[in-house]
N, C-alpha and C positions, 0 to 999 in steps of 0.2 A: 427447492426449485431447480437449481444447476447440483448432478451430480456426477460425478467422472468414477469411475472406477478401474485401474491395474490400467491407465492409457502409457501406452509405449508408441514412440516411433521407431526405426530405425533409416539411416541412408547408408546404406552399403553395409562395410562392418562399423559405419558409427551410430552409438545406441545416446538421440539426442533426449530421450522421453524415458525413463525405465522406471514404468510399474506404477505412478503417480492416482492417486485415488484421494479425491475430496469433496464434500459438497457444502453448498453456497443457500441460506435458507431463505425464505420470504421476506422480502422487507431490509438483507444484509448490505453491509458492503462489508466485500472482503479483500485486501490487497495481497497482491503477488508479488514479493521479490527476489531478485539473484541477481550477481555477475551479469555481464556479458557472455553469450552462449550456455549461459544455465537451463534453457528447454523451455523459459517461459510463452517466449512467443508461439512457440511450437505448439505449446501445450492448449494455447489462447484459440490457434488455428484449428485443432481436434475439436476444441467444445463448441464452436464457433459452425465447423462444417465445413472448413475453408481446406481442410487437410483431411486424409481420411488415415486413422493410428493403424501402424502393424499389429496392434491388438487393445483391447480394453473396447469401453462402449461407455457412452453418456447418456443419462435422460436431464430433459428437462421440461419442466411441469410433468413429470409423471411419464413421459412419451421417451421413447428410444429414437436419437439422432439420424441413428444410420438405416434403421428401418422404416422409420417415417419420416424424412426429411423436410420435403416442401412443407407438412404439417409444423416441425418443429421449429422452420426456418422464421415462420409468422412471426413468431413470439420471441427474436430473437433481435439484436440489434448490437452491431459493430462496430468499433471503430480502431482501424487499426493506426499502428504507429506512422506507416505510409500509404495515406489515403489516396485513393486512385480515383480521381473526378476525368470531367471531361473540361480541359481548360479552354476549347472554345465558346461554351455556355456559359451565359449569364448565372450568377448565384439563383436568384429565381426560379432560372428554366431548369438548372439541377434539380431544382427542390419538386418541382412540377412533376417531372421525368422519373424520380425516384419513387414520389406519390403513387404513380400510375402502377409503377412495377410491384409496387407496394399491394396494390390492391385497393386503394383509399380512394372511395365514392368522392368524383367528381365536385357534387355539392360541399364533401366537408372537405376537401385538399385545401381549397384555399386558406381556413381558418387557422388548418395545422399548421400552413408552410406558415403563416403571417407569424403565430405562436413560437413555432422555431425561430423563424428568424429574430424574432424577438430574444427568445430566450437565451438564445446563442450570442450574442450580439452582433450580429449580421444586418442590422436595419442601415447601415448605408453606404454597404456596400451592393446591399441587393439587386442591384441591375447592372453592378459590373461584371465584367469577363474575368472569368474563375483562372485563365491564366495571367491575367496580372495583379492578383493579390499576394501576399507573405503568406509565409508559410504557418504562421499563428491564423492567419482567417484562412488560409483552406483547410488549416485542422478544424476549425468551427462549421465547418460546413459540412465537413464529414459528419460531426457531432449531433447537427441540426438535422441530417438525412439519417442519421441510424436512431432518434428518437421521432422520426416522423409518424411510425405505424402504433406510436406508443408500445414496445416490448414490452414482454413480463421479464424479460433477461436481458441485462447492458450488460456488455462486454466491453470494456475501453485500453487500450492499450496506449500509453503515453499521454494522455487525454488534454493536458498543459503544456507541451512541448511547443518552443516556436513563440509562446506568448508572453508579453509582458509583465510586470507582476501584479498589475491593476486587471489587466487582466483575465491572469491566475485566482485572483481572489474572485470573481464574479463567476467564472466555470466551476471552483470549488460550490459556491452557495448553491450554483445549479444542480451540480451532483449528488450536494446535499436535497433537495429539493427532490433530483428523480427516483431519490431512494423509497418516497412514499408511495409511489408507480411501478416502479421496478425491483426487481434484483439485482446488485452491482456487483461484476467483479471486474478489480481495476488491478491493472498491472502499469507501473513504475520505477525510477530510477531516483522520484525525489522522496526523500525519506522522511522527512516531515509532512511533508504530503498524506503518507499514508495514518502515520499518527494522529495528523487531523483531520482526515476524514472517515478511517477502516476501523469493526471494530472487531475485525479478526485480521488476522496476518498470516501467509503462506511465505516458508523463504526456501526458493529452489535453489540447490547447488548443482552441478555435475546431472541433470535429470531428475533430481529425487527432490523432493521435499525433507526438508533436514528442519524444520521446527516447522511450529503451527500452535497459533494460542492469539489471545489478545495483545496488543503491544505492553501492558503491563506485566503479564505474566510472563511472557518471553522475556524481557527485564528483569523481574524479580527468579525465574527458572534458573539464567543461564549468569547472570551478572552479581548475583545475591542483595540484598539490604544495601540499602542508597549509603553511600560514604557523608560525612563530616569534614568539611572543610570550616577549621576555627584558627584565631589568630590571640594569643595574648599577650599583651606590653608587655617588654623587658623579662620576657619567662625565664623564670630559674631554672635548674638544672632540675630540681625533683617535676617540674610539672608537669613531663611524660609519664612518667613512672605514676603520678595521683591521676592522671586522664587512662590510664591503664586500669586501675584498680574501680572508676567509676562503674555502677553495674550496667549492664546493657551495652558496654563497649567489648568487642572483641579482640582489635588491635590496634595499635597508635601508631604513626611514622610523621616522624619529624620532617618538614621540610630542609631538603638540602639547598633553598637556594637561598629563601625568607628566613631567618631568624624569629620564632617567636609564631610561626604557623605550623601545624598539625595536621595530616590528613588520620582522621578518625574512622574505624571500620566497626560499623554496629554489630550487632548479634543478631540472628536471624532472629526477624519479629519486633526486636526492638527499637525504640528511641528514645536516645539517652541524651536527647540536647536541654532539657529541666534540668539532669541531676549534674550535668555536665556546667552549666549555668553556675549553680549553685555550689558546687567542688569549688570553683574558681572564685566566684564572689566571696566565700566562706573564710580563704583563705587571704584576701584585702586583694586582690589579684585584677588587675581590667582588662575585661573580655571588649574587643573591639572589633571582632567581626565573628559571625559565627553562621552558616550557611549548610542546610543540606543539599550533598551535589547529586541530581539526578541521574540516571545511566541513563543514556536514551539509545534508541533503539538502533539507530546507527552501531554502536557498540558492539551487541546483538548482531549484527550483520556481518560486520568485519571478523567477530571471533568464531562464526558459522563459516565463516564463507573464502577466509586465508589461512591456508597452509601451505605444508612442503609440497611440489607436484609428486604428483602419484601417491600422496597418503588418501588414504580412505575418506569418504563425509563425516564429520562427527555424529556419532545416535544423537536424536533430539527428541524430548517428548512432543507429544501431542494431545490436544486438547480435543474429549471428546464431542461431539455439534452436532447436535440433530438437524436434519434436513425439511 
């Protein structure tokens, strides 16, 4: 549905976009993340039409952006991080206003906007003036007027920002919701956000795309097999040395601050918390805690996306996705 190919910007000699190529399939949501100044928004702005790239070219649904705009504009829908209303308007008469520019036959605007407002949760604020709301309901309002014409492509940049976490949770179920409508690609800062809602992952660095996979694969790619975190009463001195030799364990470290805890490092593929159980019971031994600790994606971000200045992006694989 959204596809980008080799999009670059540049402003002067700074190269904010370089060479970024992905696409986004029917039915997706896909999350974008990076840094601050990593090229996302930028990048958001090229597919979107909002910016026009120093090179590269998008289609979506099949149609070339920059060739056939107003065409491709239809079926497209925005929202960016700083939504630009008019704050003397009633929430209402935005939606009305947007309607028209939209193209949205008279007879059915009303139903949409009332649906928007709805779904947004905009029901009672609706007849107030857009400049004295927060900044969480005129991000819904943005929200509610970029799914007005129903798109095949949502674009959302920030999409929760400003909102509370009651919220948060009601624009996620909706996001979840317009996925059956739309194509999503959502660009973020909250990181759990994206594991709960994407089930593909883009993480910009420096311009470029430096991974690309589902959040568990970029997990499992870059951080390897989930750790073991286990704890045993009064451990003896051999019980590293017998949690070393269990099979499916790679390497053992004793905690240096707990007495009697272990961080365990599996073997790719494996899980050795049965035999590991069982080494310990076998020998009259009391396991009292024993947990695998997930990596999460967070993780994955930080080890992508800190380094020394000026070293290189790390290579990351990529997962191949048909469009």
């Amino acid at each position: 549905m959204i596809e980008a190919e080799r999009l670059t910007r540049s402003f002067g000699d700074l190269v904010a976009v370089d060479g970024v190529s992905f696409s986004v399939g029917e039915g997706e949501i896909v999350g974008m993340l990076g840094p601050n100044g990593a090229g996302k928004t930028t990048t958001i702005r090229m597919v979107t039409g909002f910016l026009p790239p120093s090179g590269g070219r998008v289609r979506i649904g099949g149609s070339d952006l920059f060739s056939d705009p107003v065409k491709v504009r239809r079926h497209v829908g925005y929202l960016p991080e700083n939504v630009a209303l008019y704050p003397e308007m009633r929430v209402s008469e935005y939606l009305a206003y947007r309607a028209r520019l939209e193209g949205i036959p008279s007879g059915d605007a009303k139903r949409r906007i009332g649906r928007a407002v709805e779904r947004c949760l905009l029901t009672e604020v609706a007849t107030q003036i857009i400049g004295t709301l927060s900044k969480g309901y005129r991000q819904r309002v943005g929200l509610a007027a970029a799914i007005l014409h129903r798109p095949k492509a949502l674009v959302l940049d920030e999409p929760t920002v400003g909102l509370d976490p009651a919220q948060i949770i009601k624009i996620r179920e909706l996001i979840r919701e317009l996925s059956s409508e739309s194509t999503l690609l959502l660009s973020t800062h909250i990181l759990p956000e994206v594991e709960l809602l994407c089930g593909r992952v883009m993480i910009i660095d420096r311009g470029r795309i430096v991974a690309e996979g589902t959040p568990e694969s970029l997990r499992e790619g870059w951080l390897g097999s989930a750790g073991i975190e286990l704890v045993v009463k009064d451990a003896p001195e051999e019980a590293a040395p017998l949690l070393s030799s269990v099979p499916g364990v790679a390497a053992v470290r004793p905690d240096s601050v707990e007495a009697g805890r272990y961080h365990v490092e599996a073997a790719p593929g494996a899980d050795p918390r049965e035999e590991i159980f069982l080494a310990v019971r076998d020998r009259g031994w009391v396991l009292l805690e024993m947990v695998q600790a997930r990596a999460s994606l967070e993780d994955v971000f930080v080890r992508l996306t800190t380094r020394e200045p000026g070293a290189p992006p790390e290579a990351a694989p990529r997962e191949e996705v048909a469009s």
